[in-house]
N, CA, C and O atoms as CSV, one atom per row, in Angstrom:
chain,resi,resn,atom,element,x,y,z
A,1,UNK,N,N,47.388,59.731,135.134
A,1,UNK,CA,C,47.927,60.193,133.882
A,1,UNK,C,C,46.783,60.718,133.022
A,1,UNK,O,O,45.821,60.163,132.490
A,2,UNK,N,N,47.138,61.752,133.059
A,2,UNK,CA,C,45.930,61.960,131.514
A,2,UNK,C,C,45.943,62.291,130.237
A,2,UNK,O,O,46.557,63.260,129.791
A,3,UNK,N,N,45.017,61.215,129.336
A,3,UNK,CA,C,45.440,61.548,128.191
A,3,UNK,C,C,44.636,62.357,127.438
A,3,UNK,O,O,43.473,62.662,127.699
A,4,UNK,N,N,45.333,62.718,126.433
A,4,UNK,CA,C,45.122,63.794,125.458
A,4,UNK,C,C,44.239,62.995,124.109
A,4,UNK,O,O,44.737,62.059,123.485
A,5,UNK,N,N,42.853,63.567,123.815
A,5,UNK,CA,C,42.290,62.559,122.532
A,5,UNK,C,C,42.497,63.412,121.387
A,5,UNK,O,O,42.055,64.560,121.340
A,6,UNK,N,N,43.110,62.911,120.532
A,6,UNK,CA,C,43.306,63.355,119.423
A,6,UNK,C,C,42.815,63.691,118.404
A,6,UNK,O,O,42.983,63.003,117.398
A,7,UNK,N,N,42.015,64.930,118.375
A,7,UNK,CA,C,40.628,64.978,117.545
A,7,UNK,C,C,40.900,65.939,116.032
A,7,UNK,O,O,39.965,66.306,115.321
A,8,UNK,N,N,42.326,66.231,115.744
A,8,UNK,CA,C,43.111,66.673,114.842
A,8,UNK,C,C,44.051,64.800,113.697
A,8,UNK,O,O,44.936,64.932,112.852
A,9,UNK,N,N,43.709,64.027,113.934
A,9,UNK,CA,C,44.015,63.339,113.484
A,9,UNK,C,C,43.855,62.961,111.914
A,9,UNK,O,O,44.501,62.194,111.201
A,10,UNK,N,N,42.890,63.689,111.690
A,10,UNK,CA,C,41.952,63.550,110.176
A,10,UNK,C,C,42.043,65.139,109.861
A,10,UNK,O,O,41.299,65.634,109.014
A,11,UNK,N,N,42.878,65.826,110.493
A,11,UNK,CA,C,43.600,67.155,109.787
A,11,UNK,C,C,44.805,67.382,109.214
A,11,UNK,O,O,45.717,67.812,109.919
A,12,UNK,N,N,45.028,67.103,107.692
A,12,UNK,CA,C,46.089,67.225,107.039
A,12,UNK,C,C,46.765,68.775,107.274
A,12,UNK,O,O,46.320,69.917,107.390
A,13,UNK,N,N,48.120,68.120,107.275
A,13,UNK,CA,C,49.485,69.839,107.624
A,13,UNK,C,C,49.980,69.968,106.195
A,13,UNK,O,O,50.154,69.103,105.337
A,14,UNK,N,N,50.187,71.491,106.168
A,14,UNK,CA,C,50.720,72.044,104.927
A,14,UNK,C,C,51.671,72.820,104.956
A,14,UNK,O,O,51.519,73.794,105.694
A,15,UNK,N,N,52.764,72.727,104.325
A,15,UNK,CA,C,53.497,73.757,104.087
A,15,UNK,C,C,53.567,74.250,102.627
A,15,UNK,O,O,52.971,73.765,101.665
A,16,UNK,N,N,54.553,75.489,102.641
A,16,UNK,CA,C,54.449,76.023,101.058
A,16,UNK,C,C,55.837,75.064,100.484
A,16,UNK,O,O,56.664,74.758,101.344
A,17,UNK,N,N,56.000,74.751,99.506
A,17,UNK,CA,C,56.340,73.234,98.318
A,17,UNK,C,C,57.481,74.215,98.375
A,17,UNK,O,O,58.222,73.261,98.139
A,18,UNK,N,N,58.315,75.230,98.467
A,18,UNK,CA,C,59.570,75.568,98.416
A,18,UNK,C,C,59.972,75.077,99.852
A,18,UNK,O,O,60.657,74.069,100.023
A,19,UNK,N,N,59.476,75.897,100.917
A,19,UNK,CA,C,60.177,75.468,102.177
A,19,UNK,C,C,60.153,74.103,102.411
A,19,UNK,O,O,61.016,73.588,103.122
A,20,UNK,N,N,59.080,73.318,101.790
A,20,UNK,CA,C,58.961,71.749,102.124
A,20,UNK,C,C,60.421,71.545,102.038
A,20,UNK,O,O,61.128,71.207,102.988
A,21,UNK,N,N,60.980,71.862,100.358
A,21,UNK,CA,C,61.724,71.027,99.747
A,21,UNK,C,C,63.201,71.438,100.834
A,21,UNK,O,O,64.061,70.584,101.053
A,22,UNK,N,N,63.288,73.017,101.489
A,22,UNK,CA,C,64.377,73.058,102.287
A,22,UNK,C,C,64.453,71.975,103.532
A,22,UNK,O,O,65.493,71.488,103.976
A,23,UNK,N,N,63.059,71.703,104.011
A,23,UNK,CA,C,62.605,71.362,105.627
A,23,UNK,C,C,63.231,69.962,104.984
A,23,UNK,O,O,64.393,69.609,105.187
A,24,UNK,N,N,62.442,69.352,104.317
A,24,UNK,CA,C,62.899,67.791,103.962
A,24,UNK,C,C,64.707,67.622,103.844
A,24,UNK,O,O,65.451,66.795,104.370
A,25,UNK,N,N,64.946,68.557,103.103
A,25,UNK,CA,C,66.815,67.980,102.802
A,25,UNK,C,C,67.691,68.054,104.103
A,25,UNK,O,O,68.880,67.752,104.205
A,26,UNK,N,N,66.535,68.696,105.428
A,26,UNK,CA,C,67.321,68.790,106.424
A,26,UNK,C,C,66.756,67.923,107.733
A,26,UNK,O,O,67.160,67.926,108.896
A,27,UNK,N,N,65.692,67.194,107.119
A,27,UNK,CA,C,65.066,65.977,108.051
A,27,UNK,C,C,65.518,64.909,107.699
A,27,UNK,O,O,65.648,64.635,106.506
A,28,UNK,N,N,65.841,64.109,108.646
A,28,UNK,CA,C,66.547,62.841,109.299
A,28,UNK,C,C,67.577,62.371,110.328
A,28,UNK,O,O,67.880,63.207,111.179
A,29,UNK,N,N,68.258,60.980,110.402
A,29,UNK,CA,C,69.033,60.778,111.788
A,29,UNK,C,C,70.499,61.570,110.749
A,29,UNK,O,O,70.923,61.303,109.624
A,30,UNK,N,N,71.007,62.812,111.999
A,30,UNK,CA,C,71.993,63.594,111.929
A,30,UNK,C,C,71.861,64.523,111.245
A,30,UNK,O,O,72.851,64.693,110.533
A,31,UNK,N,N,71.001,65.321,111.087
A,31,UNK,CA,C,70.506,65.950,110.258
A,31,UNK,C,C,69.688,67.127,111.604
A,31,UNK,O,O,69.330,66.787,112.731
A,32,UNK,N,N,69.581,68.668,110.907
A,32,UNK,CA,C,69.169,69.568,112.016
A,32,UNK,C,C,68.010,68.959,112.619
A,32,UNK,O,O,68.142,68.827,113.836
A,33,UNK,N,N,66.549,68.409,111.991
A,33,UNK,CA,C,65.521,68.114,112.551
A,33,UNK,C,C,65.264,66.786,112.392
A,33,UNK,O,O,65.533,66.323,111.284
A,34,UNK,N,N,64.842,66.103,113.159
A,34,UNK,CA,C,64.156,64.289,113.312
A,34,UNK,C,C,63.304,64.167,111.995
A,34,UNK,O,O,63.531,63.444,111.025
A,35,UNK,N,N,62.639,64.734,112.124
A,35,UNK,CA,C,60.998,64.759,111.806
A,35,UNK,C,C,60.586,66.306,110.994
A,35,UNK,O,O,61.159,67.382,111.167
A,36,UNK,N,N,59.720,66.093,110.312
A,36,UNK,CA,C,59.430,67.474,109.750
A,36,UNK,C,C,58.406,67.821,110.381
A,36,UNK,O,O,58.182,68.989,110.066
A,37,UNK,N,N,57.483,67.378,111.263
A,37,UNK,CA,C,56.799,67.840,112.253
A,37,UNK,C,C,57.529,68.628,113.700
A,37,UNK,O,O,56.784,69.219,114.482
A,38,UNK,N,N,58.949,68.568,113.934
A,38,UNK,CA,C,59.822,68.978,114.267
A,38,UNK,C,C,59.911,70.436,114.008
A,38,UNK,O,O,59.693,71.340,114.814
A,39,UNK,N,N,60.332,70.549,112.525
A,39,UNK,CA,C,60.750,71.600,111.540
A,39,UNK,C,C,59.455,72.762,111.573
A,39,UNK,O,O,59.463,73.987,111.449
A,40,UNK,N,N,58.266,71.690,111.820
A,40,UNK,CA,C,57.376,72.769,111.513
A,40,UNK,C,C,56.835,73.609,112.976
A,40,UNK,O,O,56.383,74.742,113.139
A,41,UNK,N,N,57.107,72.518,113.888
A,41,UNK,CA,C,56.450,73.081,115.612
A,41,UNK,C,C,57.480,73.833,115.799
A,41,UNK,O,O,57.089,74.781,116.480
A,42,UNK,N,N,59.152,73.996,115.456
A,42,UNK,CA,C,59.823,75.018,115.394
A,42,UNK,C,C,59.520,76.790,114.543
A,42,UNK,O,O,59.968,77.905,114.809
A,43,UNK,N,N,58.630,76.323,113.549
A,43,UNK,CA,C,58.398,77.690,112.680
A,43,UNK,C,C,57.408,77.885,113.789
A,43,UNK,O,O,57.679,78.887,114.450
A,44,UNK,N,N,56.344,77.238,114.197
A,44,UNK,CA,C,55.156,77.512,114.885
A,44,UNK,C,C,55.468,78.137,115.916
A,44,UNK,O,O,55.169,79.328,115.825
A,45,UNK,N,N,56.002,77.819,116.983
A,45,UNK,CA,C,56.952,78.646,118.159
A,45,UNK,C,C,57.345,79.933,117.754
A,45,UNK,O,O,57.085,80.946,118.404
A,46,UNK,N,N,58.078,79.913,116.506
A,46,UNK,CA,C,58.814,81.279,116.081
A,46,UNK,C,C,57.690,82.168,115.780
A,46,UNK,O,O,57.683,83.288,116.293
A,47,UNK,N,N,56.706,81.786,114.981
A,47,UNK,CA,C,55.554,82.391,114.806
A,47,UNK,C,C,54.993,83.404,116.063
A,47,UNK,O,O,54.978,84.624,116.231
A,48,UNK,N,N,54.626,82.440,116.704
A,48,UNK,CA,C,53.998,82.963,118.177
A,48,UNK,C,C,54.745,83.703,118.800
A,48,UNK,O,O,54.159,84.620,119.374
A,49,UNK,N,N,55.693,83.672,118.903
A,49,UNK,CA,C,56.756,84.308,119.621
A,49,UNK,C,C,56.585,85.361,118.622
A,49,UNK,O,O,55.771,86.104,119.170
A,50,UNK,N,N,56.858,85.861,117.505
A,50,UNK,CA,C,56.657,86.780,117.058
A,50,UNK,C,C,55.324,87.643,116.616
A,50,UNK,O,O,55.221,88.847,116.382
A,51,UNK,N,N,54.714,86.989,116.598
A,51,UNK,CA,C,52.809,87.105,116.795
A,51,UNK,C,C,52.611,87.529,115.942
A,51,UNK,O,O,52.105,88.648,115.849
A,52,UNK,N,N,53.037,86.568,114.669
A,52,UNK,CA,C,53.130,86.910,113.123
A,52,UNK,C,C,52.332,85.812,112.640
A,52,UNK,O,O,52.637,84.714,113.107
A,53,UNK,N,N,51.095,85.861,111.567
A,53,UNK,CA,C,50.803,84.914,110.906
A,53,UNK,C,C,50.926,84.835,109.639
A,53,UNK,O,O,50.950,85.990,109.213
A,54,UNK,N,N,51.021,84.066,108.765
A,54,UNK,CA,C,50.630,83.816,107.307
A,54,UNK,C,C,49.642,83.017,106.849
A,54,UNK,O,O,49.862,81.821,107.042
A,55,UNK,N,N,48.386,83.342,106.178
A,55,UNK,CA,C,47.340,82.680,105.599
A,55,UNK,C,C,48.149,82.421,104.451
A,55,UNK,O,O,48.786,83.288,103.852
A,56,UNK,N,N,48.096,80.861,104.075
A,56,UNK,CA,C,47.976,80.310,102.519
A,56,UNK,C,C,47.240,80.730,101.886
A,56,UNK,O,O,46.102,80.424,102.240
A,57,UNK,N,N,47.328,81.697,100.540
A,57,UNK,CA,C,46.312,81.620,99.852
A,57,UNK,C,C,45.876,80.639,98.731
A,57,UNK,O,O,46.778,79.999,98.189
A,58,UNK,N,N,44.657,80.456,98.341
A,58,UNK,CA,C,44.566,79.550,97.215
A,58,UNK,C,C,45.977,79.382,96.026
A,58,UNK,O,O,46.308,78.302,95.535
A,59,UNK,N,N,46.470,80.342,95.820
A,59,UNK,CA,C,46.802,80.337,94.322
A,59,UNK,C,C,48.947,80.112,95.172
A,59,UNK,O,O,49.939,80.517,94.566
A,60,UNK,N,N,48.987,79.454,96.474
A,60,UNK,CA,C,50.049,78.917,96.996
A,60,UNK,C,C,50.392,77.640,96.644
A,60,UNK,O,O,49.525,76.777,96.504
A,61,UNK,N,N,51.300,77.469,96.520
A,61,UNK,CA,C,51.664,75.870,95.813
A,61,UNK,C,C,52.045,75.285,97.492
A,61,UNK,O,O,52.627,76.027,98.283
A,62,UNK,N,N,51.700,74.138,97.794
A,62,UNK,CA,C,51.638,73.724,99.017
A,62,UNK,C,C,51.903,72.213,98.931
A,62,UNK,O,O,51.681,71.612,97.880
A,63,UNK,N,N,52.413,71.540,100.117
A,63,UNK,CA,C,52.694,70.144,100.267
A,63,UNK,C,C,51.818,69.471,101.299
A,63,UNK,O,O,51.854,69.945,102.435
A,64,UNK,N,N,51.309,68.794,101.146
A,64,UNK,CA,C,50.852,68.040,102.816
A,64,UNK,C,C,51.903,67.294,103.084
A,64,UNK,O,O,52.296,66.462,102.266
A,65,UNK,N,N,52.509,67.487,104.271
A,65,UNK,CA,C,53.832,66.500,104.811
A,65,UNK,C,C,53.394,65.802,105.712
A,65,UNK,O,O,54.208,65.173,106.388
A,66,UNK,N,N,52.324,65.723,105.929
A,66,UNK,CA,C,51.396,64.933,107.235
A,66,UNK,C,C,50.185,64.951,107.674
A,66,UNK,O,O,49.468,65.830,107.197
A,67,UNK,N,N,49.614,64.066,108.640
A,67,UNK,CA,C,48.232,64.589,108.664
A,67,UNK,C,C,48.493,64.352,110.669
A,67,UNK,O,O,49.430,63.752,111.196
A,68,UNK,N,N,47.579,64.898,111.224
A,68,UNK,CA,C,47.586,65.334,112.782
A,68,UNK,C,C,47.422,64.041,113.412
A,68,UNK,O,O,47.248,64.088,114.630
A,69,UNK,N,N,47.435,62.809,112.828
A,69,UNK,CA,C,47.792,61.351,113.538
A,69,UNK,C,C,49.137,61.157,114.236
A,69,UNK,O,O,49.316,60.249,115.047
A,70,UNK,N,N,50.280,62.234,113.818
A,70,UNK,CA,C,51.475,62.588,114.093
A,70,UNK,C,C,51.168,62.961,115.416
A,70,UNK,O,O,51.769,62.183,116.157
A,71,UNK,N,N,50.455,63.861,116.129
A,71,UNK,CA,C,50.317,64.566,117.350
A,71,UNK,C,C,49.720,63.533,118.200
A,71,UNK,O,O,49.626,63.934,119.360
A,72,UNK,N,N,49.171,62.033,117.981
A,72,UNK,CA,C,49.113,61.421,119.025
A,72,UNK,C,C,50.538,60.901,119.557
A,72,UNK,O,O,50.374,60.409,120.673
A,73,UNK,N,N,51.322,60.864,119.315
A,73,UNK,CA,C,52.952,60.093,119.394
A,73,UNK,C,C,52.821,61.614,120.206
A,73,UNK,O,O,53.100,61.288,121.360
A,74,UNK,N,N,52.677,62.390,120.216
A,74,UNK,CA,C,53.542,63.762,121.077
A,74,UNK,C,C,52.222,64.270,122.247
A,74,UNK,O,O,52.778,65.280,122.677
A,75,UNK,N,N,51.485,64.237,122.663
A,75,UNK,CA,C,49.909,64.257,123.191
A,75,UNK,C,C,50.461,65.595,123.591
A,75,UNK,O,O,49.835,66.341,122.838
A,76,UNK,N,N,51.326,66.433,124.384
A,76,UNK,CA,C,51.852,68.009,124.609
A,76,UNK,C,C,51.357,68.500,123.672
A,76,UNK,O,O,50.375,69.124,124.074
A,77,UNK,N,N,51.484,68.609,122.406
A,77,UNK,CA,C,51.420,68.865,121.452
A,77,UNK,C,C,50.172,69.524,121.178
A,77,UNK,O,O,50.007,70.654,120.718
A,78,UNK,N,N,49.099,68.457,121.607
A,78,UNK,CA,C,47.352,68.995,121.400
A,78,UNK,C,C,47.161,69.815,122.239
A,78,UNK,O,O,46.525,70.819,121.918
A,79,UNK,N,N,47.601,69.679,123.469
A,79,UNK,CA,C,47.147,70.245,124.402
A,79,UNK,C,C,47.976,72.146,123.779
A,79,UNK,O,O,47.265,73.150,123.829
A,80,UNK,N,N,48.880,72.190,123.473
A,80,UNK,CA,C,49.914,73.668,123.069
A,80,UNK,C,C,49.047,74.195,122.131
A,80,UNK,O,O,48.904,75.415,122.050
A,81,UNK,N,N,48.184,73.086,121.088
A,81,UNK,CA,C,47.631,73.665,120.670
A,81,UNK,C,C,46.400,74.316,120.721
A,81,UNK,O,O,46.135,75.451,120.327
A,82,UNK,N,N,45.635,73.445,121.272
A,82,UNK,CA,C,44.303,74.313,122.001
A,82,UNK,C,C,44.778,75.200,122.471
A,82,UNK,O,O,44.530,76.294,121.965
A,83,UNK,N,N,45.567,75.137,123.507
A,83,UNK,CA,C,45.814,76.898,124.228
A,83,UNK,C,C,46.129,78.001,123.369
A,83,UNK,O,O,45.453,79.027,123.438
A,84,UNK,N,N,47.214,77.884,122.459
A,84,UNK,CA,C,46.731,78.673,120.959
A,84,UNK,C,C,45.712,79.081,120.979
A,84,UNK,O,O,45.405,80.146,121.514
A,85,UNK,N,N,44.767,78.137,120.254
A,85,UNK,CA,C,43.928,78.311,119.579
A,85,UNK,C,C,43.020,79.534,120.131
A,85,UNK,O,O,42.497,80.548,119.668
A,86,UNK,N,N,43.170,78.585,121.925
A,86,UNK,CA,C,41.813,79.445,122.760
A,86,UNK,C,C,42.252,80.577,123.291
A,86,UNK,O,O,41.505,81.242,124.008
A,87,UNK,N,N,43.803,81.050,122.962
A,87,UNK,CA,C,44.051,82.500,123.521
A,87,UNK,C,C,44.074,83.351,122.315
A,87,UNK,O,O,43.783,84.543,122.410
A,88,UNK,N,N,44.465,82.714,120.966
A,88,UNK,CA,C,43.887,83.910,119.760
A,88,UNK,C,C,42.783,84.189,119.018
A,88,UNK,O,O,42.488,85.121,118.269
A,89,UNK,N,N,41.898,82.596,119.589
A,89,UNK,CA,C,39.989,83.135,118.837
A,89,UNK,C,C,39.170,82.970,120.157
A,89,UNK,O,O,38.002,83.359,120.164
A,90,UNK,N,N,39.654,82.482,121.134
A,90,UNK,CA,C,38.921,82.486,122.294
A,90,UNK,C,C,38.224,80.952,122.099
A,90,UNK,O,O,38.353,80.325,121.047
A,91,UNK,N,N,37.472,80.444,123.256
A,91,UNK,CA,C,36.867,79.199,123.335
A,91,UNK,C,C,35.806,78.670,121.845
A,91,UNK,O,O,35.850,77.492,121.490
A,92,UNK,N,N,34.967,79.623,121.145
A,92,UNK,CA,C,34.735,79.051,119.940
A,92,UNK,C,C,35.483,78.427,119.123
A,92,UNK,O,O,35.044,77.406,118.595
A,93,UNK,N,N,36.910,78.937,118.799
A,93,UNK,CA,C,37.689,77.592,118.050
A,93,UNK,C,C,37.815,76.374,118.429
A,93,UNK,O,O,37.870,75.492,117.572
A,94,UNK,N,N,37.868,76.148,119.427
A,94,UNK,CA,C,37.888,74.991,120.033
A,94,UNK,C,C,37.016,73.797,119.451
A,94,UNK,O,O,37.345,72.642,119.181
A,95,UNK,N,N,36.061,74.311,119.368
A,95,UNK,CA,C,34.740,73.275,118.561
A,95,UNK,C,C,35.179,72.852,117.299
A,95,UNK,O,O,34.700,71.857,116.755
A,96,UNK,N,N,36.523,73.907,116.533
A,96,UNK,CA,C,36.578,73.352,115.020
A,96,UNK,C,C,37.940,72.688,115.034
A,96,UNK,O,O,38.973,73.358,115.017
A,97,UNK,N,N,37.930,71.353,115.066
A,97,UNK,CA,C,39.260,71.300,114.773
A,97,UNK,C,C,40.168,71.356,113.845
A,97,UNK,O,O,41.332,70.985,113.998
A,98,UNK,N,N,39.568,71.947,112.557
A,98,UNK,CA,C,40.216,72.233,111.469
A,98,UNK,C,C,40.614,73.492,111.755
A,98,UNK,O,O,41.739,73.705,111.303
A,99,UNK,N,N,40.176,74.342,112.283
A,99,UNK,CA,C,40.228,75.732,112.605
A,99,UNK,C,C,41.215,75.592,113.970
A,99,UNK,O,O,41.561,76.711,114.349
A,100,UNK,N,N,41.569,74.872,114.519
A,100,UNK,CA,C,43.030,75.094,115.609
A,100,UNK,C,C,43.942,74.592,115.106
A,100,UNK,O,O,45.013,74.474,115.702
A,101,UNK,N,N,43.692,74.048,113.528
A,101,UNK,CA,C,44.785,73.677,112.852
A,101,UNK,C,C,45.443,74.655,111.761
A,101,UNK,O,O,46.589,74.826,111.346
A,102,UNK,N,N,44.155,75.231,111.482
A,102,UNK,CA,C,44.531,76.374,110.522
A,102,UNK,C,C,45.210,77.577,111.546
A,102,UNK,O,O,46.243,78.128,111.166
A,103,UNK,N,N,44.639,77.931,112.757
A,103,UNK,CA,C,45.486,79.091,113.779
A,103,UNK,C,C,46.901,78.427,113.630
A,103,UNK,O,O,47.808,79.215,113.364
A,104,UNK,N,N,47.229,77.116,113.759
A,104,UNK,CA,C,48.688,76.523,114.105
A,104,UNK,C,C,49.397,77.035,112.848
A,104,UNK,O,O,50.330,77.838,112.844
A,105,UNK,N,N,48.742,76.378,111.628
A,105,UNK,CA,C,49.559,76.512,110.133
A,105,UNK,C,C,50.367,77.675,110.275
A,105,UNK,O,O,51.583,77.854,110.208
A,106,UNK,N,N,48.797,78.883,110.616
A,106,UNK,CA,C,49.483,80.314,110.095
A,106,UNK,C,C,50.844,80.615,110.646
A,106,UNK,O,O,51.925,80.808,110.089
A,107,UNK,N,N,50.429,80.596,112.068
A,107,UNK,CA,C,51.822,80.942,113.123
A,107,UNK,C,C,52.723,79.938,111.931
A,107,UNK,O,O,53.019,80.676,110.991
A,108,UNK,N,N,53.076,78.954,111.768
A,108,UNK,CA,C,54.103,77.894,111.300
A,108,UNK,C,C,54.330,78.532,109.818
A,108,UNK,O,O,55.429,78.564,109.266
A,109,UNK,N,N,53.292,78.964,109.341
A,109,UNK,CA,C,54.030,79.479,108.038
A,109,UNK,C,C,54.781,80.503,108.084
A,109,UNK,O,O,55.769,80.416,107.355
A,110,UNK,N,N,54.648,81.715,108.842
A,110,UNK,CA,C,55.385,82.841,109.275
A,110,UNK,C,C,56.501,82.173,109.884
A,110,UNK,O,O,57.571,82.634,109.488
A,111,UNK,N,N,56.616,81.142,110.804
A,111,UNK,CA,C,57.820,80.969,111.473
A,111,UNK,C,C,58.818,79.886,110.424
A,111,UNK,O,O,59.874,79.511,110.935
A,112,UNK,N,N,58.583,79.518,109.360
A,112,UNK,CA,C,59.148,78.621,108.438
A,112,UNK,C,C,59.850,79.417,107.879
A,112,UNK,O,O,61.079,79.478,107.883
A,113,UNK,N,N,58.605,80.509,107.023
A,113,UNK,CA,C,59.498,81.605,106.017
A,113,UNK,C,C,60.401,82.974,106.605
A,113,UNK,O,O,60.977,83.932,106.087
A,114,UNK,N,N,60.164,82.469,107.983
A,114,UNK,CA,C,61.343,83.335,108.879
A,114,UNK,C,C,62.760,82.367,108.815
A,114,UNK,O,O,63.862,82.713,108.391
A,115,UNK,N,N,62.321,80.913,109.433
A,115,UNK,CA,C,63.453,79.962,109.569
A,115,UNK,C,C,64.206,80.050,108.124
A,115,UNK,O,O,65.386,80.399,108.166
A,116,UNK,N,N,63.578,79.739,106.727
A,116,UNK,CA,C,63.968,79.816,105.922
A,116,UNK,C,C,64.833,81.185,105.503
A,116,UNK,O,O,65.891,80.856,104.966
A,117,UNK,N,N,64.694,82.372,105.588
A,117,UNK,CA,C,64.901,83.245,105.299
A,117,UNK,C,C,66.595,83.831,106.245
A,117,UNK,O,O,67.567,84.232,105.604
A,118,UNK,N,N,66.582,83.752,107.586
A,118,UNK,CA,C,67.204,83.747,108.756
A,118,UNK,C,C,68.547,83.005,108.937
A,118,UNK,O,O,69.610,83.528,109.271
A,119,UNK,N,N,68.306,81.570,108.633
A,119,UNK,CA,C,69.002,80.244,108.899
A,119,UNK,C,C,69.182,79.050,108.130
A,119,UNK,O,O,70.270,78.482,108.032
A,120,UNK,N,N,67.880,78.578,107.455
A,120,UNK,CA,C,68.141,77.162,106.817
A,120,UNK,C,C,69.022,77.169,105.984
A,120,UNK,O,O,69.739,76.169,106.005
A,121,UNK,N,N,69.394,78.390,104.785
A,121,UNK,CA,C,70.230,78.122,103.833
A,121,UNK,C,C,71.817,78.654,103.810
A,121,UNK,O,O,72.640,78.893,102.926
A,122,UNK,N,N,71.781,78.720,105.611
A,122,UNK,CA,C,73.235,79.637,105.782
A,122,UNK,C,C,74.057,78.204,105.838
A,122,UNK,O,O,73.515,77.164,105.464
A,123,UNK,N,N,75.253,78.233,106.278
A,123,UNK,CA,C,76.590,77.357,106.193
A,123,UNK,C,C,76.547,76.352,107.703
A,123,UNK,O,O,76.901,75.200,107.953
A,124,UNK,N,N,75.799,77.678,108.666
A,124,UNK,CA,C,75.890,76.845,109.776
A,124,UNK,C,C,74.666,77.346,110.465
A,124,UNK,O,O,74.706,78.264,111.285
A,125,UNK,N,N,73.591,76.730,110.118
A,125,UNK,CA,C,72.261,77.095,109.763
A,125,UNK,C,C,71.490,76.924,112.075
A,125,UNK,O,O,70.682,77.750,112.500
A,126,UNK,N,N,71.875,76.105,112.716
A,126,UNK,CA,C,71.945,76.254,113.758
A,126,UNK,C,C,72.402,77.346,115.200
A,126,UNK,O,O,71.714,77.849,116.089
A,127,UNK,N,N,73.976,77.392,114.874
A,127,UNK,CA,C,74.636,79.028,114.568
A,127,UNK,C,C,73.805,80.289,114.478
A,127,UNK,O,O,73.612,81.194,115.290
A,128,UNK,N,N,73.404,80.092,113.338
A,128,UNK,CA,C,72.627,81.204,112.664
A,128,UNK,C,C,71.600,81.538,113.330
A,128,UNK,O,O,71.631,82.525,114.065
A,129,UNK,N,N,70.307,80.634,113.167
A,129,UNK,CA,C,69.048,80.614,114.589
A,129,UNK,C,C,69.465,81.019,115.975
A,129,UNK,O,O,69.028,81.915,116.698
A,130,UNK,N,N,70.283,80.261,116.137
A,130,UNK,CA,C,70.878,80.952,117.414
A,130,UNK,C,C,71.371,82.748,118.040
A,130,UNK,O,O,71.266,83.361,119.102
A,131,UNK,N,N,71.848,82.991,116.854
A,131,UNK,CA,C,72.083,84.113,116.772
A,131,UNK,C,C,71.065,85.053,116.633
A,131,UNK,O,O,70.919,86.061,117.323
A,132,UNK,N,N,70.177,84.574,115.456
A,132,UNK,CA,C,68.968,85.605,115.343
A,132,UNK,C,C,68.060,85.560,116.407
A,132,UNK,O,O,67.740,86.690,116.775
A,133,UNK,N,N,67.606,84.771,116.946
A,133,UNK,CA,C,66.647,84.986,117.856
A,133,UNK,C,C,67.458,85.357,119.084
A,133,UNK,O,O,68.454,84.685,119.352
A,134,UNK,N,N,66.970,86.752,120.123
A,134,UNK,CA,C,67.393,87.049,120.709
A,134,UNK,C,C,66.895,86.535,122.239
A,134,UNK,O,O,65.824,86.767,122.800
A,135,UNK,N,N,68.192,85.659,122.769
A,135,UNK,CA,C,67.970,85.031,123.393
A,135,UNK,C,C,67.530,85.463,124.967
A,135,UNK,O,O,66.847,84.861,125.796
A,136,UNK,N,N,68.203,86.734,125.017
A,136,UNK,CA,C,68.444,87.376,125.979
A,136,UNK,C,C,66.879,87.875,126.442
A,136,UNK,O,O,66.775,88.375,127.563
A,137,UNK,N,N,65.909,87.772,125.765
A,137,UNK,CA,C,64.857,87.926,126.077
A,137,UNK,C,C,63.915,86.450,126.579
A,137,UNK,O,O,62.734,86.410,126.926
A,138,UNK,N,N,64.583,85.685,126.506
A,138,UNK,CA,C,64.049,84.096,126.873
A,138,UNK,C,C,64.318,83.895,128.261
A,138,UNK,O,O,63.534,83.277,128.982
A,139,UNK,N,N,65.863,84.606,128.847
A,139,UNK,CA,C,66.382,84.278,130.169
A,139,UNK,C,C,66.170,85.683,130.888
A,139,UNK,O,O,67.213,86.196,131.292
A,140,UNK,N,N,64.883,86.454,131.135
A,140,UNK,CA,C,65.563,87.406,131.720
A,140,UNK,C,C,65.399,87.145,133.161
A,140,UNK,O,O,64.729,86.198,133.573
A,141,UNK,N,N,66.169,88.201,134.133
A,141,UNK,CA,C,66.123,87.778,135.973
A,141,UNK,C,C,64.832,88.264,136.085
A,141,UNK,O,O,64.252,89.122,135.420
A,142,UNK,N,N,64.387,87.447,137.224
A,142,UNK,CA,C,62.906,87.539,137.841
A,142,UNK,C,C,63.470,88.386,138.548
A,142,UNK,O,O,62.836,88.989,139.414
C-alpha cells in the first residue's frame, strides 16, 4: 500500500465569501455536497476540464473553509494534485507546496463561479449541472 505524505496540511483553502455562503447552505447529510471540500474538488475538476483559472486578487473578500489536513482523510487527493500541479508549471512546483495549492485554488475558483453561476441557485441545481456539462464528451467510443 502506499501512502501519500501530506505536505499541504499547513496550507489553508479559500474561497470567495459569496460562493462560500452558497457552498455552505448546500453542505451536509442530504444535502447536494458532504463536505465543502467536496464542493470545492467539484469546482476544481470543472476548472480543469475547462482549463480556466481565476487568481484571487488582494482586494477579494475570501473565506478559509479549511486547511489541507482535510486531504489526509482522502490521500487520492494529493496525489491529483501534484499531477496538476506538475502538468501546468512542470516539476518546479512541486517543491512549493503552497504553490500546488494556489494552481488547485485557481482551477476551483473558476470551477465554483461556473458551479455558482450554471447550477447552485437553480430549483434543481443537480439537474442543472447535469445538463450543462456536456456529457457526451466524457463517454465517447474508443
Amino acid at each position: 500500500m502506499t501512502v501519500a505524505v501530506n505536505r499541504y496540511a499547513g496550507v489553508d483553502l479559500y474561497m470567495q465569501e459569496e460562493i462560500h455562503r452558497i457552498v455552505r447552505d448546500r453542505t451536509g447529510a442530504g444535502k447536494m455536497f458532504d463536505r465543502q471540500i467536496d464542493a470545492w474538488w467539484l469546482g476544481l475538476c470543472i476548472g480543469v476540464r475547462e482549463g480556466e483559472r481565476i487568481s484571487l486578487t488582494p482586494d477579494t473578500r475570501t473565506v478559509k473553509f479549511i486547511d489541507g489536513t482535510v486531504l489526509g482523510s482522502d490521500p487520492w487527493r494529493i496525489t491529483h494534485l501534484e499531477l496538476l500541479a506538475l502538468a501546468t508549471e512542470g516539476d518546479r512546483a512541486l517543491e512549493q507546496p503552497r504553490r500546488v495549492m494556489g494552481i488547485a485554488m485557481e482551477y476551483a475558483n473558476f470551477g465554483l463561479e461556473w458551479l455558482r453561476d450554471e447550477c447552485l441557485l437553480k430549483v434543481e441545481p443537480t439537474l442543472s449541472l447535469l445538463n450543462r456539462l456536456d456529457l457526451s464528451t466524457l463517454f465517447k467510443d474508443s
